[in-house]
DSSP file (Angstrom, degrees, kcal/mol; ACC not computed):
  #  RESIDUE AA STRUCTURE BP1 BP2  ACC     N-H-->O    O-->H-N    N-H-->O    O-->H-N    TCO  KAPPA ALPHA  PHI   PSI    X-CA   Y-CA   Z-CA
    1    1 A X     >        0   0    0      0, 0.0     4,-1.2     0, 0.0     3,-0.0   0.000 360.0 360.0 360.0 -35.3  -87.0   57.1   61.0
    2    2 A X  T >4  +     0   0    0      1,-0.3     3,-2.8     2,-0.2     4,-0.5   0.942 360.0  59.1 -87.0 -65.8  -82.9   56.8   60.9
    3    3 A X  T 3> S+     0   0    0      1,-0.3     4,-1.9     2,-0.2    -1,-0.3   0.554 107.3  45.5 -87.1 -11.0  -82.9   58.3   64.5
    4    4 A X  H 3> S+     0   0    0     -2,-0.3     4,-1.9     2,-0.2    -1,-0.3   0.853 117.7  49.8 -82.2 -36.1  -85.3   55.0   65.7
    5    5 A X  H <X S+     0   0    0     -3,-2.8     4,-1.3    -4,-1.2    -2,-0.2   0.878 107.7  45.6 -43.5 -57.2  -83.0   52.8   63.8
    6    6 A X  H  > S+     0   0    0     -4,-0.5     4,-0.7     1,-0.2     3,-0.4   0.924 115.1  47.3 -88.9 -41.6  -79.9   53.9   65.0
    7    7 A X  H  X S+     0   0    0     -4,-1.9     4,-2.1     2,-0.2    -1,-0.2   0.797 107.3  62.5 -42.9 -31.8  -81.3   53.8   68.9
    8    8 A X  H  X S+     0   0    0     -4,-1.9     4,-0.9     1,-0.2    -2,-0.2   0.930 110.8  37.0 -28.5 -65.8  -82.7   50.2   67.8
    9    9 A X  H  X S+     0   0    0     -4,-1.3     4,-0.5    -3,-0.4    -2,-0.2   0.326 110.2  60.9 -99.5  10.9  -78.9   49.2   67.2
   10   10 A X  H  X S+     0   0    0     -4,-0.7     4,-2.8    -3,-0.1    -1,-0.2   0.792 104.8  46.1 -50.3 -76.2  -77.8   51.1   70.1
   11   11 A X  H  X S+     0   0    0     -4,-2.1     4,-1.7     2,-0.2    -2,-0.2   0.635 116.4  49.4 -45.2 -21.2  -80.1   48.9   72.6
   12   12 A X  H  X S+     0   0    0     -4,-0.9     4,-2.3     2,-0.2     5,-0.2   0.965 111.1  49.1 -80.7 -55.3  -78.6   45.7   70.7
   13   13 A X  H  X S+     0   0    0     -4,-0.5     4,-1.0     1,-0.2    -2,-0.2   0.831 115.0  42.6 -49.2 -46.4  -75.0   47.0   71.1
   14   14 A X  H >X S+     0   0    0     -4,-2.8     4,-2.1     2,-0.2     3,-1.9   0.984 115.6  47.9 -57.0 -64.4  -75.5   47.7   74.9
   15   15 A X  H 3X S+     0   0    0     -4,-1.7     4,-0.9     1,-0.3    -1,-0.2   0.852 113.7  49.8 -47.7 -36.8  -77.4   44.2   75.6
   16   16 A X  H 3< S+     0   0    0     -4,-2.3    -1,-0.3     1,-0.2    -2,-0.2   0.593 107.9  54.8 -97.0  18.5  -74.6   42.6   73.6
   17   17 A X  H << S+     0   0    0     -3,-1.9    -2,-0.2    -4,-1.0    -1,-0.2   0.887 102.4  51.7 -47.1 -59.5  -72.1   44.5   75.8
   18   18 A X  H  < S+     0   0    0     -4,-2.1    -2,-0.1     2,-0.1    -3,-0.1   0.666  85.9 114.2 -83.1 -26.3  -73.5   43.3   79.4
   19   19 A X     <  -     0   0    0     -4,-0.9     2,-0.4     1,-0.0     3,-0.0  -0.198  70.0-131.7 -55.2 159.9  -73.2   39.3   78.0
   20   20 A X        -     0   0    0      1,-0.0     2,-0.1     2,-0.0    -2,-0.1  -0.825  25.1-103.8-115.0 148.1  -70.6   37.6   80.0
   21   21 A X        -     0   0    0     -2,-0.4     4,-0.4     1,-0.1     5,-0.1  -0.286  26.3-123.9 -71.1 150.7  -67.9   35.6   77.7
   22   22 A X  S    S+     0   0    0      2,-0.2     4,-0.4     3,-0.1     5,-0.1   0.676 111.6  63.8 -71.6 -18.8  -68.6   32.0   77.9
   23   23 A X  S  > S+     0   0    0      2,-0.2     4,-2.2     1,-0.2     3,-0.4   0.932 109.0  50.3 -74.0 -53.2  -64.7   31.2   79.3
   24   24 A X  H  > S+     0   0    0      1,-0.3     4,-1.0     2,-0.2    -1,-0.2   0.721 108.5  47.0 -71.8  -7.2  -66.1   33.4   82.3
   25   25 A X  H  4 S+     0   0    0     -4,-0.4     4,-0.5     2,-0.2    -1,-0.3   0.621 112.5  50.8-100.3  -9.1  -69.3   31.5   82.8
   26   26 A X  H  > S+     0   0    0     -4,-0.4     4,-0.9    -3,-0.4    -2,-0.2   0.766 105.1  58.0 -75.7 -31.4  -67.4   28.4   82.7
   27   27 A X  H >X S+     0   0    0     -4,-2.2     4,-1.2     2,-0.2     3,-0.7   0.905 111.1  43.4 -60.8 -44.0  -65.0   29.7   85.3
   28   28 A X  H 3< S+     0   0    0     -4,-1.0     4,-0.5     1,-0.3    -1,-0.2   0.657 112.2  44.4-129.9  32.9  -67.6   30.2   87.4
   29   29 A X  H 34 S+     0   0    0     -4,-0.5    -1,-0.3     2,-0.1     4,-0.2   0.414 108.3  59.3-111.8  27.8  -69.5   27.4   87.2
   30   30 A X  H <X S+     0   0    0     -4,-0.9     4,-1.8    -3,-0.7    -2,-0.2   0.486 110.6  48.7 -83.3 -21.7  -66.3   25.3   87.3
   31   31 A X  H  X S+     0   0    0     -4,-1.2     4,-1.7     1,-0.2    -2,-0.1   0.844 110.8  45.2 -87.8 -26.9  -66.2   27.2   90.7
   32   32 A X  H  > S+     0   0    0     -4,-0.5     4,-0.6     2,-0.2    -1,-0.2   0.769 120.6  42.6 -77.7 -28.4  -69.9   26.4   91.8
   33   33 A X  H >> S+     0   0    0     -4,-0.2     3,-4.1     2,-0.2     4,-0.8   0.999 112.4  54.3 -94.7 -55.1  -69.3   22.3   90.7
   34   34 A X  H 3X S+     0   0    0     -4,-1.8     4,-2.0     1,-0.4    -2,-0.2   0.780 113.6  39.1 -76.2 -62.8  -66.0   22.3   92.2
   35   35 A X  H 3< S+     0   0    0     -4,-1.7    -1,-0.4     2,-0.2    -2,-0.2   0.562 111.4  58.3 -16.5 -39.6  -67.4   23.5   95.4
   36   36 A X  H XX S+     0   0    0     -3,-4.1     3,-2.1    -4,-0.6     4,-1.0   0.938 111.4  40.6 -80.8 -80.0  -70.5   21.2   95.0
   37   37 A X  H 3X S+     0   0    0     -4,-0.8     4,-1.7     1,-0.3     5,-0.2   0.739 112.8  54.4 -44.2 -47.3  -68.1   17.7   94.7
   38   38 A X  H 3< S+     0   0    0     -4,-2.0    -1,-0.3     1,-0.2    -2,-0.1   0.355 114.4  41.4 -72.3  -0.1  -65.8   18.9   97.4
   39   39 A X  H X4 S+     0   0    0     -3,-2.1     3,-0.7    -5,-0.1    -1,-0.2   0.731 112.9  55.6 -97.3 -63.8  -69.3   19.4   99.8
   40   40 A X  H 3< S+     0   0    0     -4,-1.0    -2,-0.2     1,-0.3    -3,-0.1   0.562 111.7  39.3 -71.4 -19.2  -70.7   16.3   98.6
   41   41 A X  T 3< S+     0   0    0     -4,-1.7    -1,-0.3    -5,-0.2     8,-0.3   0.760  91.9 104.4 -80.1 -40.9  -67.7   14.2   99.7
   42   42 A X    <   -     0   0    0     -3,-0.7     6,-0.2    -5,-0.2    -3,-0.1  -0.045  69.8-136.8 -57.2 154.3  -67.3   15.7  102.3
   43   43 A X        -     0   0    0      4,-2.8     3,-0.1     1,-0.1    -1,-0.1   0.262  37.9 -85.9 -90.1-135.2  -68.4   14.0  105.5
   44   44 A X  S    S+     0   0    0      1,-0.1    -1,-0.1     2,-0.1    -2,-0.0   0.219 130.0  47.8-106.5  -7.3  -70.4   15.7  108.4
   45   45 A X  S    S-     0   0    0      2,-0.2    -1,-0.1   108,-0.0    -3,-0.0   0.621 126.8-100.0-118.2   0.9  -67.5   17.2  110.6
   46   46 A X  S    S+     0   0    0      1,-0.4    13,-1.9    -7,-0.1    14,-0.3   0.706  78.9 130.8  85.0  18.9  -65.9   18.8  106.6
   47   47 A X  E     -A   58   0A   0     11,-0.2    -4,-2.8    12,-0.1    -1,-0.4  -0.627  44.8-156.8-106.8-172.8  -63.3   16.3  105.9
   48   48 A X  E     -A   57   0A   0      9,-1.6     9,-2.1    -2,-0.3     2,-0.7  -0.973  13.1-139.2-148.0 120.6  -63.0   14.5  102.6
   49   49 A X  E     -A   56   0A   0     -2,-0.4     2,-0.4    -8,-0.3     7,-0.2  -0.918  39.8-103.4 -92.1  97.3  -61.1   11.0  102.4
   50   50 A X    >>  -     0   0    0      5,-2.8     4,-4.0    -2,-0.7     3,-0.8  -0.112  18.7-146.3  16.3  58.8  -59.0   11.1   99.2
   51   51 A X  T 34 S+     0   0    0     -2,-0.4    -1,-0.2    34,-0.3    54,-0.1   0.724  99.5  30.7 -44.1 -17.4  -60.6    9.0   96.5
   52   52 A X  T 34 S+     0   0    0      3,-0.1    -1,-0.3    53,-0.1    50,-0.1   0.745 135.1  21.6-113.5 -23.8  -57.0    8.0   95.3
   53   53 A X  T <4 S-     0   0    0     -3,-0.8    -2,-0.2     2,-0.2     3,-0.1   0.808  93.4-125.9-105.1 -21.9  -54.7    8.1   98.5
   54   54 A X     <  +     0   0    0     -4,-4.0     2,-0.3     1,-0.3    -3,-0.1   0.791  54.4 150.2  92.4   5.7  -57.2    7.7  101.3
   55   55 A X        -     0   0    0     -5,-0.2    -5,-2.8     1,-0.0     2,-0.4  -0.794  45.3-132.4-104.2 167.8  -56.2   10.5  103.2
   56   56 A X  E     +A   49   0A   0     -2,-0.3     2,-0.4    -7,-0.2    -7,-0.2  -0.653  39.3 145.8-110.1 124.7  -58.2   12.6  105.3
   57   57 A X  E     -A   48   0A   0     -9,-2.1    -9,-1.6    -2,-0.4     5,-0.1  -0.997  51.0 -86.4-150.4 160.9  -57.9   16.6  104.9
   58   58 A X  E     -A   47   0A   0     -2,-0.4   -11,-0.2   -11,-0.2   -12,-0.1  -0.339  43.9-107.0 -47.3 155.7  -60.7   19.6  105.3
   59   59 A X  S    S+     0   0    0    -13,-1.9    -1,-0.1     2,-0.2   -12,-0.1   0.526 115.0  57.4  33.2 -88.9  -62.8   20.4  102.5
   60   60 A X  S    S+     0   0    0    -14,-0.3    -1,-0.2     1,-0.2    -2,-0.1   0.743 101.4  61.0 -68.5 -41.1  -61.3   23.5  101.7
   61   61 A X  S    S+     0   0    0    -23,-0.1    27,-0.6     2,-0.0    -1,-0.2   0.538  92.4  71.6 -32.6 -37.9  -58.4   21.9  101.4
   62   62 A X  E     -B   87   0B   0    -24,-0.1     2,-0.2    25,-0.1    25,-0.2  -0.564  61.4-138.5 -99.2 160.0  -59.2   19.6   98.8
   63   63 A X  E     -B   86   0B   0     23,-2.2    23,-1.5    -2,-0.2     2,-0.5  -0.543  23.7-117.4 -97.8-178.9  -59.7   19.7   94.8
   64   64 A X  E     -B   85   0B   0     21,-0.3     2,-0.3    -2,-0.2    21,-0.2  -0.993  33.8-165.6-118.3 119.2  -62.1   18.1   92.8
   65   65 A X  E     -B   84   0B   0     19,-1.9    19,-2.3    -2,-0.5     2,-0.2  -0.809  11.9-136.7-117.7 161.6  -60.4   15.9   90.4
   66   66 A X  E     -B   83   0B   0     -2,-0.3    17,-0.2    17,-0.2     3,-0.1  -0.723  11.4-139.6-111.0 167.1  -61.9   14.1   87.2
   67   67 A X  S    S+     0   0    0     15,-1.3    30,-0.2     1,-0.2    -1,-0.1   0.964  99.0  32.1-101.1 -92.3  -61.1   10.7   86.5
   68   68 A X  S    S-     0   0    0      1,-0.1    -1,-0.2    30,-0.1     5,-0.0  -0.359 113.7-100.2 -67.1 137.9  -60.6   11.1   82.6
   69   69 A X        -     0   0    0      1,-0.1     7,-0.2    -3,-0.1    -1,-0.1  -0.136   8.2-131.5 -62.0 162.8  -59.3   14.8   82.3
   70   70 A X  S >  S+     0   0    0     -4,-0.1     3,-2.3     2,-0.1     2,-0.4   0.767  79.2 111.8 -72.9 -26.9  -61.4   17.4   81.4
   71   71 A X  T 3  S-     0   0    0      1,-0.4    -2,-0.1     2,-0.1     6,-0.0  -0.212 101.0 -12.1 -77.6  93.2  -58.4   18.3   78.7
   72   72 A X  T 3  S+     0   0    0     -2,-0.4    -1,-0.4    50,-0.0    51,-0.3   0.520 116.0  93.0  94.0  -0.8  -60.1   17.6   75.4
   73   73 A X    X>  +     0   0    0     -3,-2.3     3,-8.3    49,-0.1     4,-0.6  -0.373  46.1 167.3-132.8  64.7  -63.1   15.8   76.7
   74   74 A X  T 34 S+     0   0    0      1,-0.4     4,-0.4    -2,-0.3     3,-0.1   0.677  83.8  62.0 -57.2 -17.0  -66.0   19.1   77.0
   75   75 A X  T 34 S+     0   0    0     49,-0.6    -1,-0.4    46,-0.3     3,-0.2   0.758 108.6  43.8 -81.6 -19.8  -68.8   16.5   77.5
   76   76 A X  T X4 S+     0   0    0     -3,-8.3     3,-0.6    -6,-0.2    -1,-0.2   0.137  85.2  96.7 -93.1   9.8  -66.4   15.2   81.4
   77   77 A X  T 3< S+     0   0    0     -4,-0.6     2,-0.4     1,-0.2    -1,-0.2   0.989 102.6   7.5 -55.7 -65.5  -65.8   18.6   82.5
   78   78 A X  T 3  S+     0   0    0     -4,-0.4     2,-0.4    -3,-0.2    -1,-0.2  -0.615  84.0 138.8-149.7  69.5  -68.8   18.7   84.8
   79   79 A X    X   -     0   0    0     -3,-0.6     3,-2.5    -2,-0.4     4,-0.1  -0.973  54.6-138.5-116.3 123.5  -70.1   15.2   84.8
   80   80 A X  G >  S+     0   0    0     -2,-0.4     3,-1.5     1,-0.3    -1,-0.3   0.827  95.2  52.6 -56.7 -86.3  -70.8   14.8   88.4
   81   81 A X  G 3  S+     0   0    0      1,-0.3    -1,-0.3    -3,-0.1    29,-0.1   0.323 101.3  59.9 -12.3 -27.1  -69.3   10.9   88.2
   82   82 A X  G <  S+     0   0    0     -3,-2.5   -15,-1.3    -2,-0.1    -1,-0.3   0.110  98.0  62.2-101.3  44.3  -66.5   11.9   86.9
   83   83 A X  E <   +B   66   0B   0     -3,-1.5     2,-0.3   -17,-0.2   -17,-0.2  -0.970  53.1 165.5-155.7 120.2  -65.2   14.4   89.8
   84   84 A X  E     -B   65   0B   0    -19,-2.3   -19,-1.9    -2,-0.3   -46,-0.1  -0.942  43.6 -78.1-148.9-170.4  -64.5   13.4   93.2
   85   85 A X  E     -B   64   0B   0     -2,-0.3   -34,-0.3   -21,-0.2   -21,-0.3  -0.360  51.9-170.0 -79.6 173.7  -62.8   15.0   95.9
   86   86 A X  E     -B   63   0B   0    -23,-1.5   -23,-2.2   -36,-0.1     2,-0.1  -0.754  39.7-120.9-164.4 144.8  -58.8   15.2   96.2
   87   87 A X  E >>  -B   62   0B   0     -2,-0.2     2,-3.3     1,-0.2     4,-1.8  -0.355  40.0-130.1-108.7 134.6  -55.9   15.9   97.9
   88   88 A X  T 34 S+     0   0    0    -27,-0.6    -1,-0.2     1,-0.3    -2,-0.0  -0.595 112.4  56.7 -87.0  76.3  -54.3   18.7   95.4
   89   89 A X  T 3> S+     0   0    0     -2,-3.3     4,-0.9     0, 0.0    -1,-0.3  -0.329 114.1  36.6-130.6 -55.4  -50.9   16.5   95.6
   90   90 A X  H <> S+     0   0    0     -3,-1.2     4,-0.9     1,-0.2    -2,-0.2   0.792 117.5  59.5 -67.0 -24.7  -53.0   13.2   94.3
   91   91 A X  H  X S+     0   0    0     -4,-1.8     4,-1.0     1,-0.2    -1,-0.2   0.996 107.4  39.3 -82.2 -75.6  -54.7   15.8   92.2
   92   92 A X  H  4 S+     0   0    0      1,-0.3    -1,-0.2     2,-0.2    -2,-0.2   0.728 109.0  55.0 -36.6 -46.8  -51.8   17.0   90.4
   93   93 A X  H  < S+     0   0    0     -4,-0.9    -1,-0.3     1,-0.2    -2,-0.2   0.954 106.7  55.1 -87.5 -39.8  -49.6   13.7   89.6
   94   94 A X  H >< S+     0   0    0     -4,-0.9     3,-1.0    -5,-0.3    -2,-0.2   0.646  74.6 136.5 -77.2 -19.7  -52.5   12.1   88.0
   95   95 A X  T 3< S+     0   0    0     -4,-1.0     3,-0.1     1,-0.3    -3,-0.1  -0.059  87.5   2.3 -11.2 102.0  -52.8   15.0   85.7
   96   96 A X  T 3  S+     0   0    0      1,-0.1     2,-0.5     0, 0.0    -1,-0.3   0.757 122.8 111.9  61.1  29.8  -53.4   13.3   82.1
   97   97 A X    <   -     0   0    0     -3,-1.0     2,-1.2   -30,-0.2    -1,-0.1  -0.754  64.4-154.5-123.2  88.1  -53.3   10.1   84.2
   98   98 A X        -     0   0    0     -2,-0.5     5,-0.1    -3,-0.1   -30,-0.1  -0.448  29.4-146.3 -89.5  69.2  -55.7    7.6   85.1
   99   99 A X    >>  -     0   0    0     -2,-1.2     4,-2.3     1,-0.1     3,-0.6  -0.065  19.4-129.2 -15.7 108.5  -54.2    6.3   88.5
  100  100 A X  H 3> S+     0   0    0      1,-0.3     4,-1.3     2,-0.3     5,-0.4   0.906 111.7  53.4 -60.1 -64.8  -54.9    2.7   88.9
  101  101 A X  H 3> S+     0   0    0      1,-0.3     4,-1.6     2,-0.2     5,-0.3   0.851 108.2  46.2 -51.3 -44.3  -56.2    4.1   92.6
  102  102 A X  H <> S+     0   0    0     -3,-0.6     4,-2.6     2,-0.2     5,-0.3   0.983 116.6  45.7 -34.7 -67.3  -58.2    6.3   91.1
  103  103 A X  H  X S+     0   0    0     -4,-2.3     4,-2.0     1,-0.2    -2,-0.2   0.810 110.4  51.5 -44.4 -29.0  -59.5    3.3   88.6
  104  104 A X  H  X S+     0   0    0     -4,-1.3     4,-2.3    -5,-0.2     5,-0.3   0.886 112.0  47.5 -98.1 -25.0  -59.9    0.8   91.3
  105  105 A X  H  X S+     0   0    0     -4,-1.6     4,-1.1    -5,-0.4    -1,-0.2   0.818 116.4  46.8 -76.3 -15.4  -62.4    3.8   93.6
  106  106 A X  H  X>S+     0   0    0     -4,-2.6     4,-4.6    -5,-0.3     5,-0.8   0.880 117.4  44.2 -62.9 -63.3  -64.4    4.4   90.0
  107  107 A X  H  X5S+     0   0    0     -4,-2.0     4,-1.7    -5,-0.3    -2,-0.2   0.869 117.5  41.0 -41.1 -55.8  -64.5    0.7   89.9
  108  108 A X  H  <5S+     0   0    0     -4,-2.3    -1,-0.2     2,-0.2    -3,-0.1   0.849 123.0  41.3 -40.3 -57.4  -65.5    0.0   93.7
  109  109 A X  H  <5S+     0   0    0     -4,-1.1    -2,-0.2    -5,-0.3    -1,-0.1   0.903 133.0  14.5 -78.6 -48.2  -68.1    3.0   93.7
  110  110 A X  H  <5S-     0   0    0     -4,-4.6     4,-0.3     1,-0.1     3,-0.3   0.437  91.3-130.9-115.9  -2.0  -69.7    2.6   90.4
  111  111 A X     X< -     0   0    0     -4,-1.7     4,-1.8    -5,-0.8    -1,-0.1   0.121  44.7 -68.9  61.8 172.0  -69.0   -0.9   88.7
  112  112 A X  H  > S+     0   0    0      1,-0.2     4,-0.6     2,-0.2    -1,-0.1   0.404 125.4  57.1 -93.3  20.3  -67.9   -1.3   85.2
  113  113 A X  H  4 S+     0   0    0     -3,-0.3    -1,-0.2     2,-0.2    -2,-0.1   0.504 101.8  55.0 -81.3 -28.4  -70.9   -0.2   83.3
  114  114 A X  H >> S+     0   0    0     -4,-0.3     4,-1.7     2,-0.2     3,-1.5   0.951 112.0  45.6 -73.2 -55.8  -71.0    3.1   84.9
  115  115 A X  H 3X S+     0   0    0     -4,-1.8     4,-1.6     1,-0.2    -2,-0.2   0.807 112.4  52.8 -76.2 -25.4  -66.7    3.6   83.6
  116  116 A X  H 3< S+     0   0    0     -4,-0.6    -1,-0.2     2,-0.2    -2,-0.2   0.298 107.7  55.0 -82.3  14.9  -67.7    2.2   79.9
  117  117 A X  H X> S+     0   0    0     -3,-1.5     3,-3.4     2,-0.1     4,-0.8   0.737 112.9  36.4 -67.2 -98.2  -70.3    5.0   80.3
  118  118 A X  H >X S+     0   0    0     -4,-1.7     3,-6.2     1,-0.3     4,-0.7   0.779 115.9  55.0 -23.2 -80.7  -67.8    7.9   81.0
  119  119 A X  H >< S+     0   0    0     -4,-1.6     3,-0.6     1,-0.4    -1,-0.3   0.673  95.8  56.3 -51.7 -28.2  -65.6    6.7   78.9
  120  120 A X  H <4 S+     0   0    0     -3,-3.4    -1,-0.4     1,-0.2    -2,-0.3   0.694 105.7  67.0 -54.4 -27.5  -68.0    6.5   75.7
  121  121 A X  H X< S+     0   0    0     -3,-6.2     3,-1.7    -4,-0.8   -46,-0.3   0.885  78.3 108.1 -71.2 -34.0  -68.2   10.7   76.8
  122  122 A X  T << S+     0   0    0     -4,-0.7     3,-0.1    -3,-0.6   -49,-0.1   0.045  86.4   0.9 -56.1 141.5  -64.8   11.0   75.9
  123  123 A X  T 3  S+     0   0    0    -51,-0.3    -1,-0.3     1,-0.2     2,-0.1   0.237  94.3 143.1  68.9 -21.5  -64.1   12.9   72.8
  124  124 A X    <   -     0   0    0     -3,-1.7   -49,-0.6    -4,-0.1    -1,-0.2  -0.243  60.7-103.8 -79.2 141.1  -67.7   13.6   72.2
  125  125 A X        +     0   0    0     -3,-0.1    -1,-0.1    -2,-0.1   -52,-0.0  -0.218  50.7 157.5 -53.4 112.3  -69.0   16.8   70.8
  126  126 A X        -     0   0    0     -2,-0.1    -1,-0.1    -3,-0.1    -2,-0.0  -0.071  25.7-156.5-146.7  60.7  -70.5   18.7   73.7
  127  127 A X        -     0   0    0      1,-0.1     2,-0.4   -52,-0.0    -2,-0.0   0.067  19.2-124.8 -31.4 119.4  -70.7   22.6   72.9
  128  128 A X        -     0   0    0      4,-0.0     2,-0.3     2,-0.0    -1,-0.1  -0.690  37.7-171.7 -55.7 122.9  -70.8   25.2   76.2
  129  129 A X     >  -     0   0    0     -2,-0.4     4,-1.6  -107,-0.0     5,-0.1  -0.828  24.8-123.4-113.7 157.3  -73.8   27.0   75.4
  130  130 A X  H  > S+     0   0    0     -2,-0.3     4,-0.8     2,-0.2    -2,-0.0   0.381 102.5  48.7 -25.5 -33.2  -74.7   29.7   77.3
  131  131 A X  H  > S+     0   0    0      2,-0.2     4,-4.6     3,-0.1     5,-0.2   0.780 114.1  52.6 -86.5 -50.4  -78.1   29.2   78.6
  132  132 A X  H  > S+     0   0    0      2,-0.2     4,-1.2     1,-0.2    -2,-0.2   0.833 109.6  44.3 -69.9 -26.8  -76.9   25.8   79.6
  133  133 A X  H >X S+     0   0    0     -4,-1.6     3,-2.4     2,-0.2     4,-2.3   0.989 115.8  54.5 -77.1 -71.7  -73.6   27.2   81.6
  134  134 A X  H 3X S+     0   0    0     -4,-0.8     4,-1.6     1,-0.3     5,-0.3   0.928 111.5  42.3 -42.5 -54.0  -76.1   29.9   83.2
  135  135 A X  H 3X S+     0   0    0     -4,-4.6     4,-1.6     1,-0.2    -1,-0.3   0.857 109.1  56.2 -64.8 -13.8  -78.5   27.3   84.4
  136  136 A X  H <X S+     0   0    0     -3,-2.4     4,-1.3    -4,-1.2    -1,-0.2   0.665 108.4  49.4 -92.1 -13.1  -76.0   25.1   85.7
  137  137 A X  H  < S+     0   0    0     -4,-2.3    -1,-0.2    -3,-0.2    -2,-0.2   0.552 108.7  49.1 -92.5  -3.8  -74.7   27.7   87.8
  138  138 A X  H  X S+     0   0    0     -4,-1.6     4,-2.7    -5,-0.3    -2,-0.2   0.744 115.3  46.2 -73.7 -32.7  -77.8   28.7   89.1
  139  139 A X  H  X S+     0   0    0     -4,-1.6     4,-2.1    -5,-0.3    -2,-0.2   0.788 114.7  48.0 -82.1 -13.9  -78.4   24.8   89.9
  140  140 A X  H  X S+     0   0    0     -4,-1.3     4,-3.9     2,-0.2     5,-0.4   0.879 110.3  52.0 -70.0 -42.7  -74.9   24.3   91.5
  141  141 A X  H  > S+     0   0    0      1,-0.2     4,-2.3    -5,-0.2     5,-0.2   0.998 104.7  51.7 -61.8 -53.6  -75.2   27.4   93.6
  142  142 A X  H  X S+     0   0    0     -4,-2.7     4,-2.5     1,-0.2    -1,-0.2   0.877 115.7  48.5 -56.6 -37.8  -78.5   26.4   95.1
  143  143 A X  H  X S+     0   0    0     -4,-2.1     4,-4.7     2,-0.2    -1,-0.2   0.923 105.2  53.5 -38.9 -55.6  -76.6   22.6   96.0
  144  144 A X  H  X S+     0   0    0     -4,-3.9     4,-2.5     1,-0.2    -1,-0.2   0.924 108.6  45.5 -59.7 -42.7  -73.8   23.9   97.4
  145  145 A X  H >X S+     0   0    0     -4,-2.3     4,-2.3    -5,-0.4     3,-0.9   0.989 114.5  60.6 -58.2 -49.2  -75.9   26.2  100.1
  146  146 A X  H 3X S+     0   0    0     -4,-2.5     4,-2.0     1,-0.3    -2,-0.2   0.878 113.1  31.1 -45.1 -52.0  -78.0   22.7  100.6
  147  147 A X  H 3< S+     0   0    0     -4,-4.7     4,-0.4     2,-0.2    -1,-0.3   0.667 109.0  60.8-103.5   3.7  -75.6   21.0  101.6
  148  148 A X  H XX>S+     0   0    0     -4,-2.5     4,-4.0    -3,-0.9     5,-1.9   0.947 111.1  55.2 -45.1 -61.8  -73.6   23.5  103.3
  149  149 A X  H 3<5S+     0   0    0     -4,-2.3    -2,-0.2     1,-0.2    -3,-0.2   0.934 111.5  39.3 -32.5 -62.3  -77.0   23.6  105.3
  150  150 A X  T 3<5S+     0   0    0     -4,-2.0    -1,-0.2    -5,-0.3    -2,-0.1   0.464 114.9  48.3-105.0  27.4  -77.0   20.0  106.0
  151  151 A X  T <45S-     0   0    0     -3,-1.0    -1,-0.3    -4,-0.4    -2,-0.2   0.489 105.6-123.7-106.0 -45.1  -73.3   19.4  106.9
  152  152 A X  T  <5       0   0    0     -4,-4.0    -3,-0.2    -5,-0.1    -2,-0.1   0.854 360.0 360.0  82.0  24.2  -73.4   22.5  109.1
  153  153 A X      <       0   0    0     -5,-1.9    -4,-0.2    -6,-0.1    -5,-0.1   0.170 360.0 360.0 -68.6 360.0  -70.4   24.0  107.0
């Protein structure tokens, strides 16, 4: 009887061994989303126009930056609307910044019901769960190959 026990809490120990930390399943579906906007911006020949300067660079090249920071706000991390592509100079000064060029290509692209959406996200209680970071990195992965596919990237 103890030896069935103690193999019982053996199997638990193992299984909860193999879980991956949630900081590394957000790392890498920050790596699958980040990938996905920087595809999805991109145009057909793999460049990306700057949402805040207007300049033109590869792809690969570029970051995906969010329009209200991710920094305190878990529910805009990897809200597709608030991520577009950017040139990791524009990326970078805007840090904790909401660029008026930034503002006026939210504004342009989405109107202003769409930015007193996002912004209502802000602050809001949005726990990383596990399941949900595992599915979103299955569903990111499968984009990015899609549209790798239909870019020809």
């Amino acid at each position: 009887m103890k030896e069935t026990k103690q193999k019982d809490k053996q199997k638990v120990r193992s299984k909860k061994q193999k879980l991956v930390p949630i900081t590394r399943l957000k790392g890498k579906l920050w790596e699958q989303f980040s990938l996905f906007i920087r595809l999805r911006d991109a145009d057909m020949t793999g460049n990306i126009r700057c949402c805040t300067t207007g300049y033109e660079r590869h792809w690969k090249q570029s970051q995906a930056g969010h329009f209200h920071s991710q920094r305190g706000n878990p529910a805009l991390i990897f809200e597709e609307n608030n991520v577009h592509a950017q040139s990791p100079l524009a990326n970078k000064l805007q840090k904790n910044n909401i660029t008026w060029d930034y503002f006026k290509f939210m504004y342009d692209k989405y109107g202003m019901e769409e930015l007193e959406r996002l912004a209502s996200l802000r602050k809001k209680p949005f726990p990383l769960k596990r399941e949900w970071l595992e599915e979103q990195i299955k569903h990111y992965k499968k984009q990015v190959e899609l549209l790798k596919q239909q870019k020809g990237l």
